[in-house]
N, C-alpha and C positions, 0 to 999 in steps of 0.2 A: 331142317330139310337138307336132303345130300344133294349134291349138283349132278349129273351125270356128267363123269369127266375120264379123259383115254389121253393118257401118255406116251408117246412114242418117239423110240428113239434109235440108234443104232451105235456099233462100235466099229471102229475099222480096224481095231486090234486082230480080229481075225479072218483077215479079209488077206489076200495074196498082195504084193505089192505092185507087180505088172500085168498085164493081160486081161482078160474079161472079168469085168465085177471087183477091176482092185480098185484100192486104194489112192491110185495115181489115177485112175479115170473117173472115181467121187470126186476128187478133187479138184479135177479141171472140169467137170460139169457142175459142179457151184459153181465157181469162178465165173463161167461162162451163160449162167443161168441167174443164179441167186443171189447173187452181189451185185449186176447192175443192177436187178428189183430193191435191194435198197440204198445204193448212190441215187436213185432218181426216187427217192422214197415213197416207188408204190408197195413196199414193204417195210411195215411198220407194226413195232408192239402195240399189240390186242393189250392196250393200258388206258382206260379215261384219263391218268391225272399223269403231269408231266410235270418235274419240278428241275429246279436248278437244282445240283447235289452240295451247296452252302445253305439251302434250305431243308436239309436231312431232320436236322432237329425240330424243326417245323410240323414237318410232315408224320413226322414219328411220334409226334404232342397232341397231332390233331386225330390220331390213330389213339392214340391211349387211352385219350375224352371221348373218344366214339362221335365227333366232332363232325367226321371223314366216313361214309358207307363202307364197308369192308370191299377188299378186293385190290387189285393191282396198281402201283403208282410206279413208275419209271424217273429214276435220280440222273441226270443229263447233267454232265460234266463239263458241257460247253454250254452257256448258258445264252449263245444266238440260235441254239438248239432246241429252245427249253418250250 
């Protein structure tokens, strides 16, 4: 069965650097929008399974055995993170 799934994304490659719709004003409207949504982690990977990334092999073992449902796991490099 296929998922119904929409990828979207953008480039700022060609986008002007100053004035309306540049590049310098995407980038202070994240900053100022979308970075404190995740320092105060109301934004967060759409991932059920969260692993310390010294458990890689782990995770990667219990995928191979079909162990693990398919789908997204997030490798956390901080592991007071995890």
């Amino acid at each position: 069965m296929q998922k119904r799934l929409t990828v979207e994304g953008t480039t700022l490659r060609a986008r002007p650097v100053r004035g309306a719709h540049s590049k310098a004003e995407i980038v202070a409207a994240v900053e100022r929008v979308v970075w404190p949504l995740i320092s105060s982690a109301r934004l967060r990977p759409a991932a059920p399974l969260r692993m310390p990334l010294d458990r890689a092999a782990d995770l990667h073992a219990a995928h191979a055995e079909r162990s693990l449902p398919p789908g997204k796991a997030v490798l956390v490099a901080d592991p007071t993170l995890a």
